[in-house]
N, C-alpha and C positions, 0 to 999 in steps of 0.2 A: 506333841510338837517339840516339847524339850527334851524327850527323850530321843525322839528323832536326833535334833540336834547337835545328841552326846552323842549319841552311834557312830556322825561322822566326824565328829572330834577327836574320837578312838580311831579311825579309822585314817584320816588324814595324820593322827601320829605315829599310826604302824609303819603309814608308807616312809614317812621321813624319817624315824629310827630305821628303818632298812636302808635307805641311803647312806645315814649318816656310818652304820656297820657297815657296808661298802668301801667306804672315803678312808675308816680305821686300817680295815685289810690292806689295804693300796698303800697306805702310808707305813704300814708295819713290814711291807713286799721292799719295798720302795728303801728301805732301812738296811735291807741286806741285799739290795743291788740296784744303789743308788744313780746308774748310771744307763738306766732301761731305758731308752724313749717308748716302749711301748707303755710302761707303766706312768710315765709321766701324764701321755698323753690322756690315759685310762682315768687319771688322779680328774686331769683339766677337765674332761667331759662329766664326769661327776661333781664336779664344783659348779660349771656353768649349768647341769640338771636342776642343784638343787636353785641358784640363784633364779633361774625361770621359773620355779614351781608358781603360780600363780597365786599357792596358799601359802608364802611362806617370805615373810616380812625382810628376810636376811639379803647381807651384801655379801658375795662369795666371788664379784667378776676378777677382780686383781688375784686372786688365789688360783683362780684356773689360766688367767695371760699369763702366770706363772710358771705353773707348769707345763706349757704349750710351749713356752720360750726355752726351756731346759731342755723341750725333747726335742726343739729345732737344731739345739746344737751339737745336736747327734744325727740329724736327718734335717739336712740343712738343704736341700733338693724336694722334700716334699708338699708335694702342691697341697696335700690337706692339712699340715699344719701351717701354713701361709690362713689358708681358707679357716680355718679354727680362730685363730688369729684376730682376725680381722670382723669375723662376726664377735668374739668376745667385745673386741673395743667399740662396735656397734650397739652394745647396751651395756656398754659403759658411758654411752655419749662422747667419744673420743672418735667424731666421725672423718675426721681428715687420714687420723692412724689409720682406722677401717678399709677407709681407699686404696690405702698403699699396700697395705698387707693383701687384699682382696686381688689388688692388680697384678702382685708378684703371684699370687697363686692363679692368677691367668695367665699368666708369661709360663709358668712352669706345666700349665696344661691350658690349650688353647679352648677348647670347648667342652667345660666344667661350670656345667649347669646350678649348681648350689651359686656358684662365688659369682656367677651373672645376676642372680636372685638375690643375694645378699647386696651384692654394688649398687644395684635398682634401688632396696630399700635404704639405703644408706643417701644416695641420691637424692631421695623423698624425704628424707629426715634435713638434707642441707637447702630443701624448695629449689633443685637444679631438675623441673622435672622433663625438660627434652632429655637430658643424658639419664632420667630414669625410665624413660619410653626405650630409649635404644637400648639400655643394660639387661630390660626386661623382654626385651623382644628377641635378641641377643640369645639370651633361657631358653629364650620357645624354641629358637632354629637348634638350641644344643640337645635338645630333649621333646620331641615330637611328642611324647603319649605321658610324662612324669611332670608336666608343667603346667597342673592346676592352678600352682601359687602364682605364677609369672602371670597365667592369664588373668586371674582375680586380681592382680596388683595395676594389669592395663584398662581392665574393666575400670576399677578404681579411680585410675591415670586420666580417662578420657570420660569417665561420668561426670565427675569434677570440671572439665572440663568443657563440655555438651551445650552449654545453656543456649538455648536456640539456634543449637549448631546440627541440624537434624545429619548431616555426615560423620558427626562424632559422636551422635547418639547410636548410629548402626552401629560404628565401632564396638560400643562400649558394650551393646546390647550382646554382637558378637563373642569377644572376652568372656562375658558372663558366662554364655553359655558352654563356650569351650570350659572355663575351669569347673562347670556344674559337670562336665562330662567325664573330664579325667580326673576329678578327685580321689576316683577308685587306686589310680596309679600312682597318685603321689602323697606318700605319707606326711611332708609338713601339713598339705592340704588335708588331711584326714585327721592331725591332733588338731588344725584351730577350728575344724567342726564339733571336735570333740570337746574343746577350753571353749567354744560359744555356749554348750550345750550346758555346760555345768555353770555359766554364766545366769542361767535363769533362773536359779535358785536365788538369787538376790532380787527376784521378782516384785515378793511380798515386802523384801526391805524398802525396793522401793515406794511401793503404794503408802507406807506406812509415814516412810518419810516426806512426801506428798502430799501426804495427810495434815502433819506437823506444818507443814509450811503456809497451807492455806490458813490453817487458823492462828498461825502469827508465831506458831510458838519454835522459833529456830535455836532455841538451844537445844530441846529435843534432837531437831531433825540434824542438826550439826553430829551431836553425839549419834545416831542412828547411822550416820555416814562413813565417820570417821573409823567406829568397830569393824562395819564390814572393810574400809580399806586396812587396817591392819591386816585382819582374816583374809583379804586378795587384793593384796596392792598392785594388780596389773592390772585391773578392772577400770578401764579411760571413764564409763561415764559418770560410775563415783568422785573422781577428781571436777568432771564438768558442772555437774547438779552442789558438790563441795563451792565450787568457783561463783556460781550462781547464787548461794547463801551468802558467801562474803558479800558480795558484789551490792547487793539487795543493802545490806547492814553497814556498808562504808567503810568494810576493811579492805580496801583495795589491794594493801602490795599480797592480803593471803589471796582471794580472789586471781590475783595475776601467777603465784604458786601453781595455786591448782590448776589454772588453764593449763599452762605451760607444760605440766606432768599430763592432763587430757590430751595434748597434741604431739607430745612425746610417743606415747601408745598410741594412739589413733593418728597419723600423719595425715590424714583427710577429714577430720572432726574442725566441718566448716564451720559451724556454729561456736566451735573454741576459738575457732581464729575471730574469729566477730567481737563475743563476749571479752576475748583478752585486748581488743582493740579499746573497745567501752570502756576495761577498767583502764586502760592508759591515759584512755581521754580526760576520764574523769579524774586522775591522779594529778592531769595538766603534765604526762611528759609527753608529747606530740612527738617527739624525732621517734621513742618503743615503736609510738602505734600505726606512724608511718613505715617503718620496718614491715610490721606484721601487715600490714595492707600491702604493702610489694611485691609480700611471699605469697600471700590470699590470691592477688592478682596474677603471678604466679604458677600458682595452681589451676586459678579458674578464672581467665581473660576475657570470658565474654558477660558476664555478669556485671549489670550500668553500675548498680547503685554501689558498688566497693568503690569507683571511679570519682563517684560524687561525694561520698564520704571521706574520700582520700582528699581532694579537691577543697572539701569545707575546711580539713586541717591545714592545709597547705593555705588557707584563705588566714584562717587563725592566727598562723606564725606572720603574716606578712609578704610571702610567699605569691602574689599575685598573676606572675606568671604560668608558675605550677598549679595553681590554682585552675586559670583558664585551661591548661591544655585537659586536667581532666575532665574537667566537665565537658570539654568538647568529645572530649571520647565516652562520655555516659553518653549523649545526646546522641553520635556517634551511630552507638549500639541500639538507643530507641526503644524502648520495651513496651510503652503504648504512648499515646498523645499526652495526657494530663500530667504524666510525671514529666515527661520531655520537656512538656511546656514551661514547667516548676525548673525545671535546671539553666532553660535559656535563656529565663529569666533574671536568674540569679547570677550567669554570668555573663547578661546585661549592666546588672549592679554593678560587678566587680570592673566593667569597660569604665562606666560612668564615674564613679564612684572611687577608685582606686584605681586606675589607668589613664583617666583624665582624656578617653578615647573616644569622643559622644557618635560618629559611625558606625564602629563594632558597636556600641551599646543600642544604636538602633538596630542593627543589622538582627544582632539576638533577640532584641523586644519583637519583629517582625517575624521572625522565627518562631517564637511564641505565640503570636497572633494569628498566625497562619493554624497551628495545631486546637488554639483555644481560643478562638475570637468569641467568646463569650464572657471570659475572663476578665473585668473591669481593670484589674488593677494591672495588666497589659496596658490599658489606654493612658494611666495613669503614668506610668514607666515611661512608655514610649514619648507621650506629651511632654515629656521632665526632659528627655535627652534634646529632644528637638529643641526646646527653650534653650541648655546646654549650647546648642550649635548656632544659637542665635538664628534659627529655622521658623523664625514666628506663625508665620502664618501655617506651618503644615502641624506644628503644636497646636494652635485654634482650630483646624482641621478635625486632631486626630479628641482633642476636646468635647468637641460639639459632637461628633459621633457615638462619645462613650456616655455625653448624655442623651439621645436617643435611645442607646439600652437603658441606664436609670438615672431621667430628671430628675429626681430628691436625691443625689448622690453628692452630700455635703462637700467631699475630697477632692470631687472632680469641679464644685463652683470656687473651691478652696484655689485649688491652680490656676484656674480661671480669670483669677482676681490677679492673682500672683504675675500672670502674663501679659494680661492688660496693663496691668501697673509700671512692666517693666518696658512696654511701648508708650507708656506715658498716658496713657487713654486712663485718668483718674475716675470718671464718671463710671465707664462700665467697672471698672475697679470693685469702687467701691460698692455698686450691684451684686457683682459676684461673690462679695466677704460678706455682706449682706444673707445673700441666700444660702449662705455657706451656715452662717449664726442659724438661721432661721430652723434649716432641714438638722443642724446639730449644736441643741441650744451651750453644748459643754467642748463650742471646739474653739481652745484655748490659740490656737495657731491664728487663725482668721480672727480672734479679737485683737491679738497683737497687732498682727500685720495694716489690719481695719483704722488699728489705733496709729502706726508709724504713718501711716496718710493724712491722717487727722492731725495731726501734729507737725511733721515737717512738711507736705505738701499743703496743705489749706490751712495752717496755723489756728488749728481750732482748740487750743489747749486742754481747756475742761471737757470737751468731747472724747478727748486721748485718753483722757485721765481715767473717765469713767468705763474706758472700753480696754486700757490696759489692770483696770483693777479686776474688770472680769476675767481677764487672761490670768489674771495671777489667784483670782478665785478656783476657777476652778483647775488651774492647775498648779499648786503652792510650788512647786520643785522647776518652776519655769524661770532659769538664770533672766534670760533675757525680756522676757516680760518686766520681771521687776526694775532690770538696768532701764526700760524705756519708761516705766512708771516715774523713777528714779529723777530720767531726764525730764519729765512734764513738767513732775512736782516744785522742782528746781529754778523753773521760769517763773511759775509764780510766789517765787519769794521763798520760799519754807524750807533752807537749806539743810536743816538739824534732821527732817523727817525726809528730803531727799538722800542725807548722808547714811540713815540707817539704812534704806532700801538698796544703795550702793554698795553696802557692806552686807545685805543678803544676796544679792548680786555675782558678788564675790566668793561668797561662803557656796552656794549652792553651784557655781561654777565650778568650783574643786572637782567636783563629782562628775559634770554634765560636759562641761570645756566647750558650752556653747557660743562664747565669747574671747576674744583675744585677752588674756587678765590687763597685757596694759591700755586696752581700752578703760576699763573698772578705774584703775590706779588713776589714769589720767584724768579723769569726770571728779574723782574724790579731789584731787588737787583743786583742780579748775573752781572748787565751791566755794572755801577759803581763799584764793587769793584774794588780795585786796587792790 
């Protein structure tokens, strides 16, 4: 195996000492008659050979825009150094330059198949992919039998684009097949079968590094990655599987590196556009990974969940409009009942909740209902917005139906109490926080609430006391539990031990902001005065 190894060691450096005696000649030619554009040209092509070599780590694109530029100024009418041009500045990432250069070499020849195929890809690297459909299409009509790559780039163009789209799955299937047909004819199409093939020889790197990974040990597999990308740093999904190591270990901005150089090389490596979204999220810069969702969407507009992902960040920032419209377009798009239902729901919330709209929030709870009337915590949603609308009775409605699916469903005697309470009906009230304790002996919400009855409606003070200490038992981080413990304590006398719990109150509010603080401040006054 390691002598294998060195063989092509030796053998990758014969090839590129022969290049580099090439580049010497040219430049020694070029010395005693510096004013050749054919030699210039000769120079640029051998610079951008060796910068593409897939084995070979070097930057040589400014040395070949170099000399493509000298020989323009001798052959300033030629549509292929326009076209030379403009694909150097295309991996250089200088894709605006690209355009321009590419498009003068269409001005200077109308149906020049390369420089439609280069504007395509240059198009795909900017996510403008309608004008990479028509640049690539553009190819085909310039070249009937030479335009495997144009076809594989719309294959590409419209597999990405497909998802449930069974007209642009024929498309794409189409494409496929044409560019399986003529790749005989067209040589870019015969070296990238030929740079995939030699691609598998990183086979074993990778099982190996796979290996590393499952059992924890990513320094290994780090290093395992990194050697091969020196040895062919064109290779995208070394960069991806790179990005995914960071990602895992919390180095985000390398992680967003490497995606970035995976979607550079691969302009449809969907799962980079994903992963580099994740690390933005998790970096907290939300405008990146909104970006990258734009371009993702972009690419591929019929796929929900980019829509709802996109939608959660937009929820994040504050954003609530933007918010709703995506999700309405996940929902939209529909990809089955259960997730549909998970989205309409959630941009239910966003009506009720942050829109302060309790119609829309029914309207989507309903939407939901209709997809997953099984779903409890629909009933639960839906019954919350109705209350919202001051809709009482179709809230006691939609209540009592979601316990026929489950009587012992603590949540739903929980709102139960809550609704009655707020019609003033204290007796079933205090039934339903009842049954709420009973079915969930640890649910701190219903002691509370159990207890602000007992206390301000029926002035049962030690009843409060004992039913807000179990609110604050079992749940110690509960602001407001303690402030009404706070207020019981306080009626019977014992202001020193009411003031500390107003001062946990307070403290534990910082965190929770369950409370107005100058509620807290105003009760502490109120203790002391005299």
């Amino acid at each position: 195996m390691k002598k294998l190894a060195d063989n092509e060691t030796k053998r990758n450096r014969r090839i590129k000492n022969k290049v580099f005696d090439q580049i010497e000649r040219c430049r020694l030619d070029l010395q005693k008659d510096p004013s050749n554009p054919e030699l210039h040209v000769r120079l640029g092509d051998l610079y951008m050979q060796w910068h593409l070599d897939i084995f070979n780590a070097g930057q040589y694109i400014d040395e070949a825009i170099t000399e493509y530029q000298l020989a323009l100024e001798s052959l300033i009418d030629s549509y292929e150094i326009y076209y030379k041009i403009g694909t150097a500045f295309y991996h250089k990432g200088d894709l605006d330059k690209a355009i321009n250069y590419l498009t003068l070499a269409l001005e200077k020849k109308n149906k020049y198949y390369d420089a439609y195929y280069m504007l395509a890809e240059t198009f795909v690297k900017k996510a403008h992919f309608t004008d990479a459909i028509d640049a690539a299409q553009a190819a085909v009509m310039c070249s009937r039998f030479c335009s495997s790559s144009a076809h594989f780039l719309l294959y590409k163009l419209y597999e990405a684009a497909a998802f449930k789209d069974n007209r642009t799955k024929l498309k794409a299937f189409y494409e496929k097949i044409m560019a399986f047909v003529l790749a005989l004819f067209d040589r870019n199409a015969r070296e990238n079968i030929v740079k995939n093939i030699l691609y598998l020889k990183f086979l074993p790197l990778f099982i190996r590094g796979f290996y590393a990974i499952q059992i924890k040990d990513f320094g290994k597999a780090l290093e395992l990655y990194k050697d091969a990308i020196e040895t062919a740093p064109g290779f995208a999904p070394l960069y991806c599987v790179l990005g995914d190591i960071y990602l895992s270990t919390g180095y985000f901005e390398d992680a967003i590196t490497e995606y970035k150089m995976a979607i550079w090389l691969d302009s449809f490596n969907i799962a980079a556009y994903r992963h580099l979204c994740r690390a933005y999220e998790e970096q907290g810069d939300y405008n990146q990974a909104i970006e990258v969702y734009n371009k993702l969407i972009a690419m591929a507009p019929n796929i929900p969940d980019l829509y709802s992902n996109l939608a959660n960040i937009y929820y994040i920032k504050g954003e609530f409009d933007l918010a709703i419209s995506n999700y309405q377009t996940a929902i939209t798009l529909n990809p089955n009942k259960s997730w549909t239902s998970v989205i309409a729901q959630t941009m239910g919330f966003v009506y009720q909740e942050n829109k302060s709209d309790p119609d829309a929030a029914i309207s989507a709870y309903q939407t939901a209902y209709v997809l997953t009337p099984e779903d409890i915590d629909i009933y639960v949603n839906l019954g919350s917005a109705f209350y919202d609308k001051e809709d009482y009775s179709n809230a006691l409605a939609v209540y009592r139906q979601a316990l026929e699916l489950q009587p012992h469903n603590a949540k739903i005697h929980c709102n139960l109490g809550f609704l009655y309470w707020g019609k003033g009906d204290t007796e079933e009230a205090i039934k339903s926080y009842e049954l709420a304790i009973k079915y969930n002996p640890n649910y701190d919400i219903a002691y509370n609430n159990l207890g602000v009855i007992y206390l301000d409606d029926l002035g049962r003070v030690n009843k409060s006391i004992e039913l807000f200490k179990k609110a604050v038992e079992t749940n110690p981080n509960y602001a407001l539990a303690h402030f009404n413990l706070a207020r019981a304590i306080s009626i019977i006398g014992d202001k020193v031990e009411a003031a500390k719990l107003y001062q946990m109150a307070q403290d534990i509010n910082k965190i929770t902001q369950e409370i107005d603080p100058r509620d807290i401040a105003d009760k502490i006054s109120e203790l002391f005065e005299s």
